[in-house]
C-alpha positions as YAML, in Angstrom:
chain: A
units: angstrom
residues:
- id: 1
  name: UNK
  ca: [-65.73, -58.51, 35.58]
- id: 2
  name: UNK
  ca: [-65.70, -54.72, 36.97]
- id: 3
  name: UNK
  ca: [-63.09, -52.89, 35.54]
- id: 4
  name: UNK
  ca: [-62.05, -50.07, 37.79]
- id: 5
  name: UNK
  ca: [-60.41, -47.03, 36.92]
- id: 6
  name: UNK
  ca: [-57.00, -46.00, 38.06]
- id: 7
  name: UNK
  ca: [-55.95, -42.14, 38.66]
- id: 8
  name: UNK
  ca: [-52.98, -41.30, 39.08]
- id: 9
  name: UNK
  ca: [-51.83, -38.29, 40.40]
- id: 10
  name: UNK
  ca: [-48.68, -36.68, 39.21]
- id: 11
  name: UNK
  ca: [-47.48, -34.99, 36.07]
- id: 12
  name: UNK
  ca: [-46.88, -36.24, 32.36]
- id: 13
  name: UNK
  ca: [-43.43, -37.07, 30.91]
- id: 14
  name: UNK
  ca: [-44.27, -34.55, 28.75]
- id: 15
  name: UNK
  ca: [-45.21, -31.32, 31.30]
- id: 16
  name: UNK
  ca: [-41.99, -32.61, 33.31]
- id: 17
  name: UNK
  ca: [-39.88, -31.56, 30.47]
- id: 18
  name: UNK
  ca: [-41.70, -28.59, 29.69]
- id: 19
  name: UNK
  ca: [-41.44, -27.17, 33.34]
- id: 20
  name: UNK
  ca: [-37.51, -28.18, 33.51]
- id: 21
  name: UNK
  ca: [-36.86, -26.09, 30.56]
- id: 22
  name: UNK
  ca: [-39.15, -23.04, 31.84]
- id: 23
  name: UNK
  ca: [-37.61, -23.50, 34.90]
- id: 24
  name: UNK
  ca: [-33.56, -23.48, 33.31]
- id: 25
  name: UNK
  ca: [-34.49, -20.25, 31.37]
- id: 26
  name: UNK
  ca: [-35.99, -18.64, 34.47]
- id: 27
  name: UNK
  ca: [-32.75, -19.49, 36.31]
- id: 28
  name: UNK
  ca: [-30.14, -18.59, 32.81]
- id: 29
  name: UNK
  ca: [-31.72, -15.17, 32.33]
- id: 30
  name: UNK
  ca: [-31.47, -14.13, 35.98]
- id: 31
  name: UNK
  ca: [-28.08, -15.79, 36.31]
- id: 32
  name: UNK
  ca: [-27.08, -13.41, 33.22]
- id: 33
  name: UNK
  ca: [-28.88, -10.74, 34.90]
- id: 34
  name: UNK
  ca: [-27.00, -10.50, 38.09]
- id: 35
  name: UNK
  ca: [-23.22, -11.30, 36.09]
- id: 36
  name: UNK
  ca: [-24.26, -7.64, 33.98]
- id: 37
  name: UNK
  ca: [-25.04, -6.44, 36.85]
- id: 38
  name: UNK
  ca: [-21.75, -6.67, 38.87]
- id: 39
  name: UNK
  ca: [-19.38, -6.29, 35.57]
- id: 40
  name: UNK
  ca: [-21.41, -2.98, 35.06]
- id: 41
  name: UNK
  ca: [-21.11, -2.48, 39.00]
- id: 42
  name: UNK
  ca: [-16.85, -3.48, 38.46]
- id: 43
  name: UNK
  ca: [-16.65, -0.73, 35.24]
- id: 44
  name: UNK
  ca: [-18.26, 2.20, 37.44]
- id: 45
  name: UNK
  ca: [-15.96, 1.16, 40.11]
- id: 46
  name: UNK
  ca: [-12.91, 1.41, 38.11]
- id: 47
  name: UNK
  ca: [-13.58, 4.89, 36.32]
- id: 48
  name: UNK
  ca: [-14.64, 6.07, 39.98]
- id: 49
  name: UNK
  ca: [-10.94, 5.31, 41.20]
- id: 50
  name: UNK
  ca: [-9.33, 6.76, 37.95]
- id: 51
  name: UNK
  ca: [-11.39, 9.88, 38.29]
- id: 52
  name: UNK
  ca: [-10.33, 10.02, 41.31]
- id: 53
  name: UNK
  ca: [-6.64, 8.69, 40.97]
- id: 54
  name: UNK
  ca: [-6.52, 12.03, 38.40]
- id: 55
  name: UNK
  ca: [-7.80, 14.27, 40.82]
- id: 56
  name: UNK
  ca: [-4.91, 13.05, 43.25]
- id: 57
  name: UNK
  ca: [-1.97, 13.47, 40.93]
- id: 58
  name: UNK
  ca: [-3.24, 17.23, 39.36]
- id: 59
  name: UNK
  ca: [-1.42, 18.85, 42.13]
- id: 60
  name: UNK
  ca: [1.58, 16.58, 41.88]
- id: 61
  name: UNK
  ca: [2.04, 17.74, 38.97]
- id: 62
  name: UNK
  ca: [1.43, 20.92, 39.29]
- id: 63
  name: UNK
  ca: [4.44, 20.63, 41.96]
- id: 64
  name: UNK
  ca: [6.48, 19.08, 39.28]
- id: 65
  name: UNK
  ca: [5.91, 21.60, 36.01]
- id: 66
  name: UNK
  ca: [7.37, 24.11, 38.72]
- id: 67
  name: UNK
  ca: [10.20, 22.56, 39.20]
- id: 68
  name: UNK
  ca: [10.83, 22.39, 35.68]
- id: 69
  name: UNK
  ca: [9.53, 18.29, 34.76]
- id: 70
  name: UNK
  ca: [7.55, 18.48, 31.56]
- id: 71
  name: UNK
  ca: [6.51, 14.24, 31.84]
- id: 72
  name: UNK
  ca: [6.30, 11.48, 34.49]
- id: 73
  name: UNK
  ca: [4.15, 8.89, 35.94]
- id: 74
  name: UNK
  ca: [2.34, 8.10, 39.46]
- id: 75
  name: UNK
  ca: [1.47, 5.45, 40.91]
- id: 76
  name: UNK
  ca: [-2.27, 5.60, 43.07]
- id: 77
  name: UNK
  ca: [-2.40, 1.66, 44.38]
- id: 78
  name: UNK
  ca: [-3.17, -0.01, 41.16]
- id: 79
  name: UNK
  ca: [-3.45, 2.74, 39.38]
- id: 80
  name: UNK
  ca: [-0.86, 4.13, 36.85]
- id: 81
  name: UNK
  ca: [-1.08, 8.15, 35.99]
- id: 82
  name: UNK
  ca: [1.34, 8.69, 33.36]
- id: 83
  name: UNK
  ca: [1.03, 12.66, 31.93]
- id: 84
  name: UNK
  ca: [3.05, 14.72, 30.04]
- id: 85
  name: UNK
  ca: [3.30, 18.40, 29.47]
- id: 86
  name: UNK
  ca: [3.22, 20.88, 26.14]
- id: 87
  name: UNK
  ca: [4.21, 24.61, 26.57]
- id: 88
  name: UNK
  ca: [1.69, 26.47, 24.61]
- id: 89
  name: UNK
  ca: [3.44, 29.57, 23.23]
- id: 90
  name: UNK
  ca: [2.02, 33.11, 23.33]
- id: 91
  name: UNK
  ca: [1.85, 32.99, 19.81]
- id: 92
  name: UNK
  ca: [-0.69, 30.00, 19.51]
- id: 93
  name: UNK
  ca: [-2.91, 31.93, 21.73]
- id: 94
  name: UNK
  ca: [-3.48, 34.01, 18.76]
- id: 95
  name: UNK
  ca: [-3.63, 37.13, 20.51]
- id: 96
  name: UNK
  ca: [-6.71, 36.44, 23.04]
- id: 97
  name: UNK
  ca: [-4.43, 36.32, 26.31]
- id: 98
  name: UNK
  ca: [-0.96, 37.92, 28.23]
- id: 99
  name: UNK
  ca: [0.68, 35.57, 30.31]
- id: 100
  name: UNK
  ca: [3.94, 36.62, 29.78]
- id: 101
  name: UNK
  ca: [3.97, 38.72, 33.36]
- id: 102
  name: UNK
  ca: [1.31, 39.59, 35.47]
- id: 103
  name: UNK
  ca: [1.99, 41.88, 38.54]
- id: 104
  name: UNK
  ca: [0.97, 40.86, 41.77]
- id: 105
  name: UNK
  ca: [1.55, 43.76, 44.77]
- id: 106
  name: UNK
  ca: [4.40, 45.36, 42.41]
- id: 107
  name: UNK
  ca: [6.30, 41.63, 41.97]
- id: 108
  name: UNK
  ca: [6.36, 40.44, 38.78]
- id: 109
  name: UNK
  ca: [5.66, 36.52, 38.32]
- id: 110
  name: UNK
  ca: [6.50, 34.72, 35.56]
- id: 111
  name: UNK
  ca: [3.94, 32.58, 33.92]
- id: 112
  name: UNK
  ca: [3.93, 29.51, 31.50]
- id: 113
  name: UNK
  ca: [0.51, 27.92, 29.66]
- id: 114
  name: UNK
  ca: [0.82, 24.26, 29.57]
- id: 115
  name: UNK
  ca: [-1.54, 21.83, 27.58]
- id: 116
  name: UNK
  ca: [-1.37, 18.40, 30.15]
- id: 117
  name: UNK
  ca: [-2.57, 15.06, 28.47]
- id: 118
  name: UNK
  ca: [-2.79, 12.48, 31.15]
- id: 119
  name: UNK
  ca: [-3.06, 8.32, 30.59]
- id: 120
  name: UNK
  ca: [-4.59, 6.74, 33.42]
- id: 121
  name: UNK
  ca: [-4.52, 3.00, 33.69]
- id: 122
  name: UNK
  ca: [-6.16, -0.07, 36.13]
- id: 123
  name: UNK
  ca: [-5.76, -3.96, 34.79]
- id: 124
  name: UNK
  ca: [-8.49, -3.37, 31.33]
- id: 125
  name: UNK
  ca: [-9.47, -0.09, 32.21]
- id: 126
  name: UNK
  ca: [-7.62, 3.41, 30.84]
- id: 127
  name: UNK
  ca: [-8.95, 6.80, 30.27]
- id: 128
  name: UNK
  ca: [-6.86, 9.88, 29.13]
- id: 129
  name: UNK
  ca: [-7.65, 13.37, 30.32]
- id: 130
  name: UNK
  ca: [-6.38, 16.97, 29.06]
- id: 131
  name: UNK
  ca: [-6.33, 20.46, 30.51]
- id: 132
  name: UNK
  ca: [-5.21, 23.46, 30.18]
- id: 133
  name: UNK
  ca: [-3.00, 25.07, 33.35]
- id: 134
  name: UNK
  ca: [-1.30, 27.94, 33.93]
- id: 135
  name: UNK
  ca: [1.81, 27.77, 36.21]
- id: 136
  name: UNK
  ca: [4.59, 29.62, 37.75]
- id: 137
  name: UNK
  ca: [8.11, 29.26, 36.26]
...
């Protein structure tokens, strides 16, 4: 009786399951990958629009410390800007700066320091801001 031999081609039990779970880490690291990626992407995105939500309301307010409002809040689409105002006395300045008066072609202008805080806020997101601004009144 000849006995012949059989090959088979094809892979082990064994190798299968080793290449599925290569294979499902490949695909679970660059799945995790790309999710970083666009969170990271959606962060940047939001600060970008705050920035620039802060840039948009500095004159607004400027407008309204004139008129005599010392708080408030904007609205920028989603965005809420709330801010609010502190006159910084002459005194605090400790001597380093005048802005009671300055002259300007024989006209005197009053002048007022302010220190602005500002709260900006998009759905997670918020940042606050402060500056220092000088203004008419």
């Amino acid at each position: 009786m000849i006995r012949k031999r059989f090959y088979q081609s094809g892979l082990t039990l064994i190798e299968l399951l080793i290449a599925i779970t290569i294979m499902g880490l490949a695909v679970t690291s660059l799945t995790s990958s790309i999710w970083q990626r666009a969170e990271q992407n959606k962060r940047l995105s939001m600060t970008l629009e705050i920035q620039q939500a802060v840039m948009s309301a500095q004159p607004l307010i400027n407008m309204q410390l004139q008129s005599g409002s010392e708080s408030g809040e904007l609205q920028f689409g989603e965005i809420l800007v709330a801010w609010q105002a502190q006159a910084i006395e002459q005194s605090e300045t400790k001597g380093r700066m005048n802005f009671e008066t300055l002259q300007l072609d024989g006209a005197g202008i009053s002048l007022r320091l302010f220190e602005i805080s500002i709260q900006a806020s998009v759905e997670s997101a918020y940042r606050e801001y402060q500056y220092i601004r000088l203004v008419k009144g």
